[in-house]
C-alpha positions in Angstrom: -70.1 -19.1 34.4 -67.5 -21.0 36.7 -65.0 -18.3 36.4 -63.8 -15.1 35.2 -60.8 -13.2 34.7 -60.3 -9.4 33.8 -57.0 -7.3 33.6 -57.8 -4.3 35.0 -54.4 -2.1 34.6 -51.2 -3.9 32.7 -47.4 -2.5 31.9 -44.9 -0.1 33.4 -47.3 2.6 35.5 -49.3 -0.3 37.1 -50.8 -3.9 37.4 -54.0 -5.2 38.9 -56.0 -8.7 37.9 -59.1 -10.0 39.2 -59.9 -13.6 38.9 -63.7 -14.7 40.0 -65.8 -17.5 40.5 -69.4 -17.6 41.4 -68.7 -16.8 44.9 -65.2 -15.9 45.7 -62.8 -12.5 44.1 -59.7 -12.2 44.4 -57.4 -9.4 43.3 -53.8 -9.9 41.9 -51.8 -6.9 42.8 -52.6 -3.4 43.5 -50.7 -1.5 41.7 -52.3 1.4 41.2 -53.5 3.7 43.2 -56.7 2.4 45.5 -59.1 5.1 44.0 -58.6 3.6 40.8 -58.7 0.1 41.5 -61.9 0.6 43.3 -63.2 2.5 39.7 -61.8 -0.2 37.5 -63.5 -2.3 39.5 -67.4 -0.7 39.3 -66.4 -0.2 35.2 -67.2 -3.9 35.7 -70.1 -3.5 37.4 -67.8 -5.6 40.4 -68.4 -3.9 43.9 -64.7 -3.6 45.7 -66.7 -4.4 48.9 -67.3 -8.3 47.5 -63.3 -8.5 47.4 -62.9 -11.9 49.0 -58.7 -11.3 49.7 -55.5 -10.4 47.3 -52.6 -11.9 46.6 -49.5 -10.1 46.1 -46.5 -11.5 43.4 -43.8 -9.5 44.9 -43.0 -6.1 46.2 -42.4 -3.6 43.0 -44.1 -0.5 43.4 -46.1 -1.4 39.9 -47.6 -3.9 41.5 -48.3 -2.5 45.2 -48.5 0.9 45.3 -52.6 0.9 46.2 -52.3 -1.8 48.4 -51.5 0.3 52.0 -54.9 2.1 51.6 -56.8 -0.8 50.1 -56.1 -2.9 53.2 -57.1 0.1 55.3 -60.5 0.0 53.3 -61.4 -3.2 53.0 -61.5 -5.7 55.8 -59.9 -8.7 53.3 -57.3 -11.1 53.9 -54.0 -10.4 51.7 -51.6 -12.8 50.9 -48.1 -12.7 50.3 -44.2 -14.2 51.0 -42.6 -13.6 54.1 -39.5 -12.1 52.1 -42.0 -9.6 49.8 -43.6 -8.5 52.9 -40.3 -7.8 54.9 -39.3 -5.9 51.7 -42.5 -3.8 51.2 -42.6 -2.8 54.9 -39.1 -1.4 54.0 -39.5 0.3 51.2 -42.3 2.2 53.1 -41.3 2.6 56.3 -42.4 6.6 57.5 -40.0 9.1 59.4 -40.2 7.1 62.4 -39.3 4.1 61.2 -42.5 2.0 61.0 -43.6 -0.3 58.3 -47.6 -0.2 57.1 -49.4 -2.7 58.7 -52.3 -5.2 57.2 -54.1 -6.4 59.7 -55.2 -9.4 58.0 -52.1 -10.7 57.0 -51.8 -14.1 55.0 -48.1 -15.3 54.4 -47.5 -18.4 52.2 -44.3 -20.3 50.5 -44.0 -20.4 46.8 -45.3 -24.3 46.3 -47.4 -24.0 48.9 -51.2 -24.5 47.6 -54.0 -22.3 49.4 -57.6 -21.8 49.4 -59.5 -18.8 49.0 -63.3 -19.3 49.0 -64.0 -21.7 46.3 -60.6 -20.9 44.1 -57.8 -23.2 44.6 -54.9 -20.9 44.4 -51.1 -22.4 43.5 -48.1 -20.0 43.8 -44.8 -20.8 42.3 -41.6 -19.0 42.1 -40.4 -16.9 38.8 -37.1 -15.0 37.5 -37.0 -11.2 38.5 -35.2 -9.3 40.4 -37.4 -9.1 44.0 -37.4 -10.4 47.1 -39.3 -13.4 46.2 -41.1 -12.9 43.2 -44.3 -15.6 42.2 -46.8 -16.4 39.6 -50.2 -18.1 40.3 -52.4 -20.5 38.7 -56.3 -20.4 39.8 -58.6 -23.8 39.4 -62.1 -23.3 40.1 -64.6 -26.4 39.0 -62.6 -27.7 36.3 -60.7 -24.1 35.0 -57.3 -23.0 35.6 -56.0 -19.7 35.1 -52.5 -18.7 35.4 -51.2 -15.2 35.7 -47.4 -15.1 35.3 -45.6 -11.6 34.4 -42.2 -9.8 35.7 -39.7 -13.1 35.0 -36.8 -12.7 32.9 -37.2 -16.0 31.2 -39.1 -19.4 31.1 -37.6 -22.0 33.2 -39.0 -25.1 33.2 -40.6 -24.7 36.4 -42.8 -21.9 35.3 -43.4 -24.1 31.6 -44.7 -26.8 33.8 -47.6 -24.3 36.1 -48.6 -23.0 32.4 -49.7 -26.3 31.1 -53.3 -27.3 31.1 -54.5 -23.4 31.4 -58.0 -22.3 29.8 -56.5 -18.3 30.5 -53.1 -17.9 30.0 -52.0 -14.1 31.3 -48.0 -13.6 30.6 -45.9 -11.4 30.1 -45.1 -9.7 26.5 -42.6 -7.0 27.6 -40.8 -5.6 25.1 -39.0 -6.2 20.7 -35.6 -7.0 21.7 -34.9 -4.4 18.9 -36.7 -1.4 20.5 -35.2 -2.1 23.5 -31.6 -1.9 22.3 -32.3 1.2 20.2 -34.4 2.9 22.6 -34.0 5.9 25.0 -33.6 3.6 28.6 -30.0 4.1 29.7 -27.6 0.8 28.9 -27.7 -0.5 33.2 -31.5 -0.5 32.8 -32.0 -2.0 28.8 -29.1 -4.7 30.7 -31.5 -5.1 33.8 -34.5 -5.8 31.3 -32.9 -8.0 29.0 -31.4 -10.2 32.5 -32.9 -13.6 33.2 -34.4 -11.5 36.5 -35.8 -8.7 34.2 -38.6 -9.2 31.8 -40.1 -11.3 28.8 -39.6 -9.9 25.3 -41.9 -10.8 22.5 -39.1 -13.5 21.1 -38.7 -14.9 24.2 -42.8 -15.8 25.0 -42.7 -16.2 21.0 -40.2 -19.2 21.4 -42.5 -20.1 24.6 -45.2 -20.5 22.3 -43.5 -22.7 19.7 -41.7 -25.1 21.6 -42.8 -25.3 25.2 -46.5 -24.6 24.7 -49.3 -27.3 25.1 -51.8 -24.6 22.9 -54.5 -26.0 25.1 -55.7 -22.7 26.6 -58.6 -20.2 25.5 -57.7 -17.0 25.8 -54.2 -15.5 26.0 -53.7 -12.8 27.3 -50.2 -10.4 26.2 -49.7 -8.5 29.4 -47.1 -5.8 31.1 -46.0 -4.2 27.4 -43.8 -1.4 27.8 -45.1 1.5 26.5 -41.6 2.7 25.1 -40.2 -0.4 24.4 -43.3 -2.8 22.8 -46.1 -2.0 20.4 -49.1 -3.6 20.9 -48.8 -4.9 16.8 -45.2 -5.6 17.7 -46.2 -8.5 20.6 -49.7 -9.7 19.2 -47.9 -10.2 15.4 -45.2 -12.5 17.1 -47.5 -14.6 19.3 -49.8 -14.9 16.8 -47.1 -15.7 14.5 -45.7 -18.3 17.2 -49.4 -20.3 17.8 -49.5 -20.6 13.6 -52.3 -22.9 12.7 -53.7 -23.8 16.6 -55.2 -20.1 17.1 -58.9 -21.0 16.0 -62.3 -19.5 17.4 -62.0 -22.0 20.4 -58.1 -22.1 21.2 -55.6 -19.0 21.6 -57.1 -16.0 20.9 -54.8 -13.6 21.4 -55.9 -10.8 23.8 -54.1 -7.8 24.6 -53.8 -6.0 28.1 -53.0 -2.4 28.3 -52.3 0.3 30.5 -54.9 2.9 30.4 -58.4 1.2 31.0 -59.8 -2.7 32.5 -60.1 -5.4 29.4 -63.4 -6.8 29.0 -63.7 -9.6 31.2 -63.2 -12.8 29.7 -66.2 -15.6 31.4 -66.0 -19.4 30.9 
């Protein structure tokens, strides 16, 4: 095995993602709660304590909300943009006015590669409304993973990091339709539906028809909304989208969810 990936907690209440190689982990996001990270985590048979450092896309409570204690437990690196920090710090800052701290720190630019361990580790900037908001892509002895969720739409810049991937995890958000006929009040269904909101099925559908090099392995449909998406809903229009190229080697379509870690997907 060279490298692994596993969603361990996808969509609205919560997003976490561990990519491994042989010798190096590292966790994307924390967003839930520490406790359940580190449980997620053993249902893997992974010990937390071999965390090698995590690496934050940007500062929305779905994505860091376990991270304060996690840092407190674990004596890892964590990396993130100077702008998502500032803005995390804020958004918690206690009654007297002081942010968390994380005493191992890593800030890096969007475009500006990094090394963790034996994973070479490429952020790049995406459409949503944060402070400044990235996707990564992983390489590790010849495999690249990519990990892109929380963007409104697919510029090209984002179509270019997805290219060459043998584990593809984006974003399959919500049926346009559901959306518009659900129960979300019209300012939010117009925030999701914004080129800084997030990726319907359609949109990741026309991804897959057009843009797409249909090189990877495994895709993986991730951050569905559980009011707005149905699992059938997003896997029926990928699969739909990949037509013929979805064989036993190419594009299997995987789906994340919510409640409980995927099995972890080894190449």
């Amino acid at each position: 095995m060279s490298a692994s990936v596993t969603v361990l907690a996808s969509g609205s209440n919560g997003n976490s993602t561990l990519v491994s190689s042989a010798g190096t982990r590292i966790l994307v996001d924390v967003g839930i709660s520490c406790r359940e990270t580190f449980k997620r985590l053993k249902s893997i048979e992974e010990d937390p304590h071999r965390l090698s450092a995590v690496v934050i896309t940007h500062e929305h409570s779905d994505h860091v909300s376990g991270l304060a204690t996690l840092s407190r437990k674990l004596d890892i690196p964590i990396f993130m943009t100077g702008a998502t920090h500032q803005a995390w710090k804020k958004s918690l800052r206690d009654e007297l006015g002081e942010g968390p701290q994380l005493p191992r720190l890593e800030i890096f630019s969007a475009g500006q590669r990094f090394q963790i361990g034996d994973i070479l580790v490429t952020p790049f900037t995406i459409p949503h409304d944060a402070a400044d908001p990235v996707g990564f892509t992983f390489r590790v002895e010849g495999v690249k993973v990519a990990v892109a969720t929380d963007l409104g739409y697919l510029p090209p810049n984002v179509c270019d990091h997805l290219q060459g991937c043998d584990v593809l995890v984006v974003e399959s958000n919500h049926d346009v339709e559901m959306l518009r006929c659900g129960p979300y009040p019209w300012s939010v269904k117009q925030r999701v539906m914004s080129r800084v909101g997030h990726l319907s099925n359609e949109a990741l559908a026309d991804f897959f028809a057009s843009d797409y090099d249909g090189g990877a392995a495994y895709i993986v449909l991730a951050h569905l909304s559980e009011q707005n998406n149905h699992p059938e809903l997003a896997r029926a229009a990928a699969e739909k989208a990949l037509g013929p190229r979805r064989t036993l080697l190419h594009n299997r379509v995987l789906l994340a969810v919510q409640s409980q870690a995927l099995e972890p997907i080894r190449l």
